[in-house]
VEXMIMAR-359420 format. One record per residue: residue number from 1; residue in three letters; x, y, z of N, C-alpha, C, O in turn. Coordinates in pm, 1 decimal, always signed. Layout:
+-----+-----+----------+----------+----------+----------+----------+----------+----------+----------+----------+----------+----------+----------+
:   n : res :     n.xx :     n.yy :     n.zz :    ca.xx :    ca.yy :    ca.zz :     c.xx :     c.yy :     c.zz :     o.xx :     o.yy :     o.zz :
+-----+-----+----------+----------+----------+----------+----------+----------+----------+----------+----------+----------+----------+----------+
: NUM : ala :        X :        Y :        Z :        X :        Y :        Z :        X :        Y :        Z :        X :        Y :        Z :
...
+-----+-----+----------+----------+----------+----------+----------+----------+----------+----------+----------+----------+----------+----------+
This chain:
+-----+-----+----------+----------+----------+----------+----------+----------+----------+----------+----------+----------+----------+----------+
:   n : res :     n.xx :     n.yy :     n.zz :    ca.xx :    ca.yy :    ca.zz :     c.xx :     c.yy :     c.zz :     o.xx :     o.yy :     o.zz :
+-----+-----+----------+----------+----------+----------+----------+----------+----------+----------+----------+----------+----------+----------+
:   1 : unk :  -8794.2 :  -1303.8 :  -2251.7 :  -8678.3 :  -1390.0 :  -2241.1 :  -8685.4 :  -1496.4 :  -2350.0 :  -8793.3 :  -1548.1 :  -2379.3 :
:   2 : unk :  -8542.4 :  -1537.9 :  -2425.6 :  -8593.8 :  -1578.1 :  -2561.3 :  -8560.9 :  -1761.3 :  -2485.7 :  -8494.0 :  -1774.0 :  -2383.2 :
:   3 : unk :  -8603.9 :  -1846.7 :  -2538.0 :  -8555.9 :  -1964.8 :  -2488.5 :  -8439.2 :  -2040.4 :  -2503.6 :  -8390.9 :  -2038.3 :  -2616.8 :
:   4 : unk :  -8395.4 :  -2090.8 :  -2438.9 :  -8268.7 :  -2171.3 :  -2430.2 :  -8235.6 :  -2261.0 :  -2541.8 :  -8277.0 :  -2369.7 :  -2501.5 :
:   5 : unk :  -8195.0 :  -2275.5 :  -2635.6 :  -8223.7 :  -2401.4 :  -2732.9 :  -8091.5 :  -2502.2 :  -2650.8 :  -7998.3 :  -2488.8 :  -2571.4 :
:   6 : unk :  -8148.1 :  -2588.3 :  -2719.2 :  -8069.9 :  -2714.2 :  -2692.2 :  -7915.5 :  -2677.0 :  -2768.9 :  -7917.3 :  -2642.5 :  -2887.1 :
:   7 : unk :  -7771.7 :  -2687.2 :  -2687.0 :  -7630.8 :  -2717.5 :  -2714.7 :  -7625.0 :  -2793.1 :  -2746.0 :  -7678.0 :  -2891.0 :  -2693.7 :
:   8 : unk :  -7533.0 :  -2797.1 :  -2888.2 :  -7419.3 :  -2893.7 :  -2976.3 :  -7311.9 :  -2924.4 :  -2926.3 :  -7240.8 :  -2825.8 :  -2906.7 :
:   9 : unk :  -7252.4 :  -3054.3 :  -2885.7 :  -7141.7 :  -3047.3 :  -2872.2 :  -7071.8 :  -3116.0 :  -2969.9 :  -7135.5 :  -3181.6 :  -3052.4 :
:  10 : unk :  -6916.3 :  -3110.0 :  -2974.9 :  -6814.3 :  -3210.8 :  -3062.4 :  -6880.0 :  -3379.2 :  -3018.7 :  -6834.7 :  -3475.2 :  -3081.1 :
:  11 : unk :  -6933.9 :  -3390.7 :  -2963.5 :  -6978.3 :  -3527.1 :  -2910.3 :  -7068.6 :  -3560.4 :  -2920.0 :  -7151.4 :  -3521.1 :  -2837.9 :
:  12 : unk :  -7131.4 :  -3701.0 :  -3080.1 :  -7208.6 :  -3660.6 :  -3119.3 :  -7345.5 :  -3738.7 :  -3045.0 :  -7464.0 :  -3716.0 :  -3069.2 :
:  13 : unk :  -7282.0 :  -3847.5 :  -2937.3 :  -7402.3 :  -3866.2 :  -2866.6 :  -7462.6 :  -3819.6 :  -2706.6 :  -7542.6 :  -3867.0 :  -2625.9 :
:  14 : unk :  -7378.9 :  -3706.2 :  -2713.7 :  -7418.6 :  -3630.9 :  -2600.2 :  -7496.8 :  -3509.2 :  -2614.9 :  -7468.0 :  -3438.6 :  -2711.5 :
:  15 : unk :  -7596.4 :  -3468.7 :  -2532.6 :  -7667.7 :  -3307.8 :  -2531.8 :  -7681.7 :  -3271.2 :  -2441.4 :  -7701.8 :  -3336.9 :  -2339.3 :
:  16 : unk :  -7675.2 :  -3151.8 :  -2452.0 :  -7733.1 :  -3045.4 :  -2356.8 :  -7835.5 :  -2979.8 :  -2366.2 :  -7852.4 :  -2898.4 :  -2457.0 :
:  17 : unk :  -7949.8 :  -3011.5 :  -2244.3 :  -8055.1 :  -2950.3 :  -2285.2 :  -8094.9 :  -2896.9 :  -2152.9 :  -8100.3 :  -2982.6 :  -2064.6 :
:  18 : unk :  -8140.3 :  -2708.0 :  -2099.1 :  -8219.8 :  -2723.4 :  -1995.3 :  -8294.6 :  -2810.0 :  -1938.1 :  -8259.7 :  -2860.7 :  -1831.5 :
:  19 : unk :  -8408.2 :  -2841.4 :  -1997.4 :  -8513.2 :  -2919.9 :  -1959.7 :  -8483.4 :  -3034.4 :  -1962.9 :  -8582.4 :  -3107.3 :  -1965.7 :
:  20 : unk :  -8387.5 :  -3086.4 :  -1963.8 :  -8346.2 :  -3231.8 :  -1956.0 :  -8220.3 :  -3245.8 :  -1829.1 :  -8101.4 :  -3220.1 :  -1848.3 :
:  21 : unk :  -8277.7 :  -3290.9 :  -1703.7 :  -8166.0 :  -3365.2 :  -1630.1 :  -8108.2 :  -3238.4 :  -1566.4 :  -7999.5 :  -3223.4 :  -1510.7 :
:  22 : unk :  -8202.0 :  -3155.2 :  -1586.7 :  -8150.6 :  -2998.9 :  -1479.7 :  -8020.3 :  -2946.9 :  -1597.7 :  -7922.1 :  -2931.1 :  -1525.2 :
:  23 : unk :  -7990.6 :  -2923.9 :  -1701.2 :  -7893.5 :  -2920.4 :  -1793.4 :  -7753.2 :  -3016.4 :  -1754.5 :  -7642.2 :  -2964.4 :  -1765.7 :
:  24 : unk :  -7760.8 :  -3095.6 :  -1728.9 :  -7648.3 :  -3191.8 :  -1705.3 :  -7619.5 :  -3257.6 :  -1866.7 :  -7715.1 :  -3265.4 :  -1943.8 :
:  25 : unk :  -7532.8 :  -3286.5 :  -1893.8 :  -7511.9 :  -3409.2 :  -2029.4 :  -7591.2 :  -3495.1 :  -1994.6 :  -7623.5 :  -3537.7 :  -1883.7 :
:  26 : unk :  -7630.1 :  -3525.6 :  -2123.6 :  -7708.7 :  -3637.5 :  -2100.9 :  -7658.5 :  -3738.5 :  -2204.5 :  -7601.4 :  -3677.3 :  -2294.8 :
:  27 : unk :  -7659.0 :  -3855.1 :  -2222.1 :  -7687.3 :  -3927.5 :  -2404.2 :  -7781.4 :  -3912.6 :  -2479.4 :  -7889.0 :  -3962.4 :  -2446.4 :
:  28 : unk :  -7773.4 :  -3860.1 :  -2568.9 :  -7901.8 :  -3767.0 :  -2649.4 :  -7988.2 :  -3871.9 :  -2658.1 :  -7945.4 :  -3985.4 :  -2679.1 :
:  29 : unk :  -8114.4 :  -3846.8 :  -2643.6 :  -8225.2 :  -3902.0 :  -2691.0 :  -8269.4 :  -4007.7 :  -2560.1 :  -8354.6 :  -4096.4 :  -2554.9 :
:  30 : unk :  -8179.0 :  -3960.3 :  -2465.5 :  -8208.2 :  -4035.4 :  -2353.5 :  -8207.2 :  -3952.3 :  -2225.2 :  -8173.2 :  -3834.4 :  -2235.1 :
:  31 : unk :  -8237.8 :  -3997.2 :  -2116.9 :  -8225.3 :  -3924.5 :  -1965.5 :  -8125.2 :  -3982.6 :  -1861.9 :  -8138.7 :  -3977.5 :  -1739.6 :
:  32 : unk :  -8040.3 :  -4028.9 :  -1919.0 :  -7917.7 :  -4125.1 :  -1903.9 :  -7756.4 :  -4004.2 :  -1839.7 :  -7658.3 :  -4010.2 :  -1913.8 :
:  33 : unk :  -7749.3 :  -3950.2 :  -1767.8 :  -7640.4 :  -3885.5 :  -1775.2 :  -7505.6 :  -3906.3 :  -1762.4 :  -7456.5 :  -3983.8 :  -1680.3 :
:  34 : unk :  -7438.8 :  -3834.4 :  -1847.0 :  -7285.4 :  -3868.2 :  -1843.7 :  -7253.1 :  -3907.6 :  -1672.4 :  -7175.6 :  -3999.8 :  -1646.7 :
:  35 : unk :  -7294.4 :  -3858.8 :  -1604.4 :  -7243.6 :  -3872.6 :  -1471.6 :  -7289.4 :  -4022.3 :  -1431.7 :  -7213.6 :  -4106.9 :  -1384.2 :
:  36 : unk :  -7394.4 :  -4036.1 :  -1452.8 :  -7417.0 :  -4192.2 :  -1439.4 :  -7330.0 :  -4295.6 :  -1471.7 :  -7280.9 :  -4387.4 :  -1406.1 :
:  37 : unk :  -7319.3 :  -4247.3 :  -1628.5 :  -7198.3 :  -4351.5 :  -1676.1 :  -7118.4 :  -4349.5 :  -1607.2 :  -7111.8 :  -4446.4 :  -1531.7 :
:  38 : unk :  -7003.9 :  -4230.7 :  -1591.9 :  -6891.6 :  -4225.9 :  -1553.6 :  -6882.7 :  -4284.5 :  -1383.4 :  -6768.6 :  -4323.2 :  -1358.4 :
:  39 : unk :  -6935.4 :  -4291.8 :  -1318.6 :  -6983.1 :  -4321.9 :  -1209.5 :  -6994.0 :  -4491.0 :  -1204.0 :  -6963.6 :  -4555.3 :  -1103.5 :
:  40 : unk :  -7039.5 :  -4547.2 :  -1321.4 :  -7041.6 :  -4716.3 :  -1300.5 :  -6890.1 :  -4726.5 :  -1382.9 :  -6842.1 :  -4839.3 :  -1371.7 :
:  41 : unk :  -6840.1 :  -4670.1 :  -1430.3 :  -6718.0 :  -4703.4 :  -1483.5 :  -6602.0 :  -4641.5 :  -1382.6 :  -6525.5 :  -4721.4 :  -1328.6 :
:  42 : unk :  -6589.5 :  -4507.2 :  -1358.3 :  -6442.5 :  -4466.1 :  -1260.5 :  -6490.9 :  -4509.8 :  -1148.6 :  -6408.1 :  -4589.1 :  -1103.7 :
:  43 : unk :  -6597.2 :  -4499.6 :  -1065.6 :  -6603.8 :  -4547.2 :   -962.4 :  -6662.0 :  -4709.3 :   -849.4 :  -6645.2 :  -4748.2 :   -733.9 :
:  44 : unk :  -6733.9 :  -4756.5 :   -975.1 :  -6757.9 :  -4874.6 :   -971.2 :  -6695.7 :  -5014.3 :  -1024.3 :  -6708.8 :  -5129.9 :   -984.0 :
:  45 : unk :  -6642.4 :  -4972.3 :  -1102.6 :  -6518.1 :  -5018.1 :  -1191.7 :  -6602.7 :  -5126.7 :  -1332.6 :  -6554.1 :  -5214.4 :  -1404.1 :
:  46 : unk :  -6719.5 :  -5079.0 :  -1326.6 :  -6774.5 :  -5131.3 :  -1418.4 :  -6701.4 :  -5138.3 :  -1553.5 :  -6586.0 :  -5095.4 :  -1550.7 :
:  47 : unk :  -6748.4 :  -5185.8 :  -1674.7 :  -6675.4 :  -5175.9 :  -1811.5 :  -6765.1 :  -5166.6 :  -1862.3 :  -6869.4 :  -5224.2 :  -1831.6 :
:  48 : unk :  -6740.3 :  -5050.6 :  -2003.9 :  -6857.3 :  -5049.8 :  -2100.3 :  -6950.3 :  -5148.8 :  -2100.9 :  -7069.9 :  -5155.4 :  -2072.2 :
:  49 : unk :  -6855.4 :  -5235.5 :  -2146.0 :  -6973.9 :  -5360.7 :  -2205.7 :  -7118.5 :  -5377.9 :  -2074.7 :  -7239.0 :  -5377.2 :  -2099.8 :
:  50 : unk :  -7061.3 :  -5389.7 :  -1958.7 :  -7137.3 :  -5401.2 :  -1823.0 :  -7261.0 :  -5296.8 :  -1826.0 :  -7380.2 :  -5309.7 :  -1798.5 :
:  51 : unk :  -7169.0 :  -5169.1 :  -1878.8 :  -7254.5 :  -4998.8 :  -1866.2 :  -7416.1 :  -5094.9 :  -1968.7 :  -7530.1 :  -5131.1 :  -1939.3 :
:  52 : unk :  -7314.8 :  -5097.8 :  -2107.8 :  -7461.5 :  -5179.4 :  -2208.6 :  -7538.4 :  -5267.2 :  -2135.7 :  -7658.4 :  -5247.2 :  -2154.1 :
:  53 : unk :  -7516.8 :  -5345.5 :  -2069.5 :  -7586.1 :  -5440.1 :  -2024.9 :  -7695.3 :  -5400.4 :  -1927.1 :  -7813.1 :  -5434.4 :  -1937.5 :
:  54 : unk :  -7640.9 :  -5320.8 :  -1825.4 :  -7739.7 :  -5221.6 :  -1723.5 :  -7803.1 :  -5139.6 :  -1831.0 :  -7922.8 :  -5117.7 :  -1812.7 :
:  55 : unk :  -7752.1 :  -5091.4 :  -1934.8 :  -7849.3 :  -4985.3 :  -1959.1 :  -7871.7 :  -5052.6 :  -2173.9 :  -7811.3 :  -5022.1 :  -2276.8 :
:  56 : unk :  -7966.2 :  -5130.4 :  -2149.1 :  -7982.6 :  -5233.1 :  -2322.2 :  -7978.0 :  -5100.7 :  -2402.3 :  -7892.9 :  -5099.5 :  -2491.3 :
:  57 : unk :  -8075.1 :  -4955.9 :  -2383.7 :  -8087.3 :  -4926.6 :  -2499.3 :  -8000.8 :  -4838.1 :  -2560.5 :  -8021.1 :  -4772.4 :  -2662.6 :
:  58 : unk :  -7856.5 :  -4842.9 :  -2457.2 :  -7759.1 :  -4769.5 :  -2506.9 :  -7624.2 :  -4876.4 :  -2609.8 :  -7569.4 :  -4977.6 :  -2566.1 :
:  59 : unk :  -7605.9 :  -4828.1 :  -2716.9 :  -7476.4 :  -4895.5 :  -2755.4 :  -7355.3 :  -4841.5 :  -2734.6 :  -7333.2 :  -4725.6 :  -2699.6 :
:  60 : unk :  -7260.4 :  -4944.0 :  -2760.8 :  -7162.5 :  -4901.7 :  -2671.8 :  -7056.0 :  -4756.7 :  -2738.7 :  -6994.4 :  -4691.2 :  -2654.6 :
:  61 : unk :  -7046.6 :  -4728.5 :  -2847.3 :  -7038.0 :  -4614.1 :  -2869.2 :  -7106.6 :  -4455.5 :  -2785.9 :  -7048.7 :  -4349.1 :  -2808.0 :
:  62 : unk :  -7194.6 :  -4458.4 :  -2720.4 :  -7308.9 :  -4369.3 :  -2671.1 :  -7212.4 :  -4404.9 :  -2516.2 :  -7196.4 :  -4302.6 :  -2449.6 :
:  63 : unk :  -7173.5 :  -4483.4 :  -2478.2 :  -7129.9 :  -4489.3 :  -2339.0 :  -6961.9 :  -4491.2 :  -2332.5 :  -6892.5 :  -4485.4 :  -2230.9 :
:  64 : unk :  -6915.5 :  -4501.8 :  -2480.5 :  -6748.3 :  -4450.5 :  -2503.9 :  -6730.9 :  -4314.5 :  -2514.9 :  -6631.1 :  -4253.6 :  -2476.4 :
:  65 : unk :  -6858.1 :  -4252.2 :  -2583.8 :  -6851.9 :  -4090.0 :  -2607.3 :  -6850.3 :  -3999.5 :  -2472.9 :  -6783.4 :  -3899.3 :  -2447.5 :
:  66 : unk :  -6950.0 :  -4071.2 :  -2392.8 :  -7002.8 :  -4018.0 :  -2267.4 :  -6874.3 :  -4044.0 :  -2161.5 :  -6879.2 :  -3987.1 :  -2052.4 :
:  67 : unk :  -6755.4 :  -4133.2 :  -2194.9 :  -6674.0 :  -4130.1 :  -2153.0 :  -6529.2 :  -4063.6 :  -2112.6 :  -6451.8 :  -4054.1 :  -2017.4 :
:  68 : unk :  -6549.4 :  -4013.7 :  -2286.1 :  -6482.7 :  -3919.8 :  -2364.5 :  -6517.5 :  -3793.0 :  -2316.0 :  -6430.6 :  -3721.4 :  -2266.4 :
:  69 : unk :  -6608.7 :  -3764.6 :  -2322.6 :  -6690.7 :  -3620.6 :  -2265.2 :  -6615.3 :  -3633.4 :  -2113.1 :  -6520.9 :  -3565.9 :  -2072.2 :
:  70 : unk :  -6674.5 :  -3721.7 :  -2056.4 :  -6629.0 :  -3690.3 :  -1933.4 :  -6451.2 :  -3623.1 :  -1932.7 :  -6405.7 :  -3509.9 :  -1916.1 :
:  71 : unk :  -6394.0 :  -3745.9 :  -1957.0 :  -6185.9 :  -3687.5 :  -1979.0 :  -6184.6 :  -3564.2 :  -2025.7 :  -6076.5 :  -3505.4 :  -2024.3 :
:  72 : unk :  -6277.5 :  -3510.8 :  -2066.4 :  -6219.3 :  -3398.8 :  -2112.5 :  -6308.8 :  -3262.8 :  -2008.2 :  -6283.6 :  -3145.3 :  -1981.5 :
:  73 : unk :  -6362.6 :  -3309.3 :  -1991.8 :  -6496.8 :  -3195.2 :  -1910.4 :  -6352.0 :  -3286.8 :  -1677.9 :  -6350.8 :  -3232.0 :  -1567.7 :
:  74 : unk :  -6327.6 :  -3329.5 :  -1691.8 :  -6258.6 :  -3434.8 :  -1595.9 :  -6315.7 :  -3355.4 :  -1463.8 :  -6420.7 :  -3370.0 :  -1401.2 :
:  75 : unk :  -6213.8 :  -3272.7 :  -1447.6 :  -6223.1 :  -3139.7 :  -1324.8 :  -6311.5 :  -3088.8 :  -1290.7 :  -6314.5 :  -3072.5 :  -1168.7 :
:  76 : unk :  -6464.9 :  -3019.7 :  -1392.1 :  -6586.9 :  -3037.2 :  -1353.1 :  -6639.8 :  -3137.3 :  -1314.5 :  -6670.9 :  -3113.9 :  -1197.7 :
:  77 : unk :  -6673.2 :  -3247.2 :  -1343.4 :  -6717.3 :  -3369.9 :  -1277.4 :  -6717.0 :  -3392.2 :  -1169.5 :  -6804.0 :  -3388.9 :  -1082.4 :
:  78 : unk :  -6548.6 :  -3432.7 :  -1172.3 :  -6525.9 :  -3460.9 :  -1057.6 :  -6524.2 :  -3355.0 :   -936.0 :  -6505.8 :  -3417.2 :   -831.4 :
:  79 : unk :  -6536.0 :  -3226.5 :   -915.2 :  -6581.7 :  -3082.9 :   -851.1 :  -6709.4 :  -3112.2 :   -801.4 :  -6727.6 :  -3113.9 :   -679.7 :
:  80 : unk :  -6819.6 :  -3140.4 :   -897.6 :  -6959.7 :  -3190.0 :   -893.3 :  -7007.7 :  -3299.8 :   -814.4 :  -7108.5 :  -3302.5 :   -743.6 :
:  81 : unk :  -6914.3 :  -3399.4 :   -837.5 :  -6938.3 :  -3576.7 :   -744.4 :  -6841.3 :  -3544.4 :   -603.3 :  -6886.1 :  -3619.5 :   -516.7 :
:  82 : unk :  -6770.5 :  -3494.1 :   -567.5 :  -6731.0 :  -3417.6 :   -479.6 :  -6811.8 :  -3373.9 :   -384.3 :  -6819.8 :  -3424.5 :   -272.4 :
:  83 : unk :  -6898.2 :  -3243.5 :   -438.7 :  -6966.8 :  -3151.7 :   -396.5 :  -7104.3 :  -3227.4 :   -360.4 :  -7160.3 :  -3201.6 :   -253.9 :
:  84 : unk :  -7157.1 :  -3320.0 :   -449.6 :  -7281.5 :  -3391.1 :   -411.9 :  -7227.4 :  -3483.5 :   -312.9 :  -7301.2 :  -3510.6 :   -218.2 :
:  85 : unk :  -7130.9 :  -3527.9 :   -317.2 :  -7090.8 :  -3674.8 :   -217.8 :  -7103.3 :  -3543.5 :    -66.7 :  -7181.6 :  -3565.4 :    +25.7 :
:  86 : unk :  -7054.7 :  -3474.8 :    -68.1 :  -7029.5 :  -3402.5 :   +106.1 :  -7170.6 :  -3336.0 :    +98.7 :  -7197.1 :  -3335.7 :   +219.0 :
:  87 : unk :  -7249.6 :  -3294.8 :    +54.1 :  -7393.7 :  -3293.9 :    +19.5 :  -7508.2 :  -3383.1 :    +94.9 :  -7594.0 :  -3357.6 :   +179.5 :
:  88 : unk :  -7469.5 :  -3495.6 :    +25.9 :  -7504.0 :  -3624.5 :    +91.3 :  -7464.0 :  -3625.4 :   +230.7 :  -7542.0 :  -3575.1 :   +311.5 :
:  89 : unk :  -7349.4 :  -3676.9 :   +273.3 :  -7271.6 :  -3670.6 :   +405.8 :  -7359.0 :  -3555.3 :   +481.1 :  -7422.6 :  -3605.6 :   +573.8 :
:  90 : unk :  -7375.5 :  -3445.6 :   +470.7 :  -7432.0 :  -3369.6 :   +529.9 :  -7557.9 :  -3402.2 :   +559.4 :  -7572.9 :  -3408.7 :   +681.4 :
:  91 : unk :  -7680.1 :  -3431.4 :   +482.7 :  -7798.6 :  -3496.0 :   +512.3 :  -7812.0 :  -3591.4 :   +545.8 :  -7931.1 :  -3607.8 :   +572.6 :
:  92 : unk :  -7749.4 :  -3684.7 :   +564.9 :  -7702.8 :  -3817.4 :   +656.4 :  -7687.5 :  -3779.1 :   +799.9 :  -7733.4 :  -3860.0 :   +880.6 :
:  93 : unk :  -7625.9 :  -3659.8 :   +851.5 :  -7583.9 :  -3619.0 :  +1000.3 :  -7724.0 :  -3597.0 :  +1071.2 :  -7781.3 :  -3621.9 :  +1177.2 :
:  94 : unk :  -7748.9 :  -3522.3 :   +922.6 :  -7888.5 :  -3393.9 :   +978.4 :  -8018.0 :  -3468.4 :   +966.1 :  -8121.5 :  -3417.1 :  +1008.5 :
:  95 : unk :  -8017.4 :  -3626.2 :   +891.5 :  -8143.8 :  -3676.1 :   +900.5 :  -8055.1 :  -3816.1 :   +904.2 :  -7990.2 :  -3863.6 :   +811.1 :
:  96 : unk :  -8074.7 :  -3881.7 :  +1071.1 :  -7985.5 :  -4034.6 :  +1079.7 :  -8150.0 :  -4082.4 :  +1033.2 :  -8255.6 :  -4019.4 :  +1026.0 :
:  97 : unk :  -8110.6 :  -4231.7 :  +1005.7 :  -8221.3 :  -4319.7 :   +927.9 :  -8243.8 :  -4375.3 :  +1072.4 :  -8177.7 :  -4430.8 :  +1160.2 :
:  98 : unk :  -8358.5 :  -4335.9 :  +1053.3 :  -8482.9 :  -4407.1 :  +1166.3 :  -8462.3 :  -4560.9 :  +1175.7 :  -8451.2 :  -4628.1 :  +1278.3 :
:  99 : unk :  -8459.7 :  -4602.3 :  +1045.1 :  -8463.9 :  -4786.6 :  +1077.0 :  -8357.2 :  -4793.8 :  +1128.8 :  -8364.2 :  -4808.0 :  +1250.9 :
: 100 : unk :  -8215.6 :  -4788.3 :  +1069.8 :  -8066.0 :  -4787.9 :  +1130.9 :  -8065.3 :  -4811.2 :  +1299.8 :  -7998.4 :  -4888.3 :  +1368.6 :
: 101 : unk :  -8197.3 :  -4683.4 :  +1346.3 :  -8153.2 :  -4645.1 :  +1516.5 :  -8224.5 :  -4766.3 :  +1561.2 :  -8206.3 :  -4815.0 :  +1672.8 :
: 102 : unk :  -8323.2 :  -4825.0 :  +1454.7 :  -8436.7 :  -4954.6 :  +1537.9 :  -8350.7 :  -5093.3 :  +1565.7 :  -8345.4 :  -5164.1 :  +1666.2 :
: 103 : unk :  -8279.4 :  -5105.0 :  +1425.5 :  -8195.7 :  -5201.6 :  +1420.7 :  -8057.5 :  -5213.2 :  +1523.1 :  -8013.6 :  -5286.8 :  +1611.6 :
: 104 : unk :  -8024.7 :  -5102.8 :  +1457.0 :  -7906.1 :  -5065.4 :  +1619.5 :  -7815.7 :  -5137.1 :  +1586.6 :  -7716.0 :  -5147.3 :  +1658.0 :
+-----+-----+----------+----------+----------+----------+----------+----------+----------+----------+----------+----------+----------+----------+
């Protein structure tokens, strides 16, 4: 089996790599994934500048691209944060938090 090399995309601070992040996007040269970003920005309502600040060693180009990637990749994503959110929900039923039942 020959190995996977690392994907190019039009986006030049994003990669794809097996071995990195389970092949998710990542910001190249980092373990940072597009989903992360997009996640403090569509759903947290964070703003770039904020994204830089949580994360210093990204500039803000690297978290506009990863943004970009996302709008266009949109429908996968969001399929994915979907699918992990009822994921979640499910292991929440099937394992209630012990402290939760102490606290009450």
């Amino acid at each position: 089996m020959m190995p996977v090399a690392e994907r190019k995309t039009k986006h030049p601070y994003i990669s794809i790599d097996p071995k990195i992040a389970g092949g998710q996007p990542v910001i190249s040269g980092t373990r940072i994934k597009v989903m992360d970003i997009v996640i403090k920005y569509e759903f947290m309502g964070w703003s770039a500048d904020s994204i830089v600040d949580e994360y210093p060693q990204l500039k803000l180009e690297q978290v506009h691209d990863a943004l970009s990637y996302y709008y266009e990749h949109k429908e996968i994503f969001d399929r994915k944060y979907r699918e992990d959110q009822s994921f979640l929900a499910s292991l929440k039923k099937q394992f209630p938090s012990k402290l939760k039942a102490k606290i009450g």
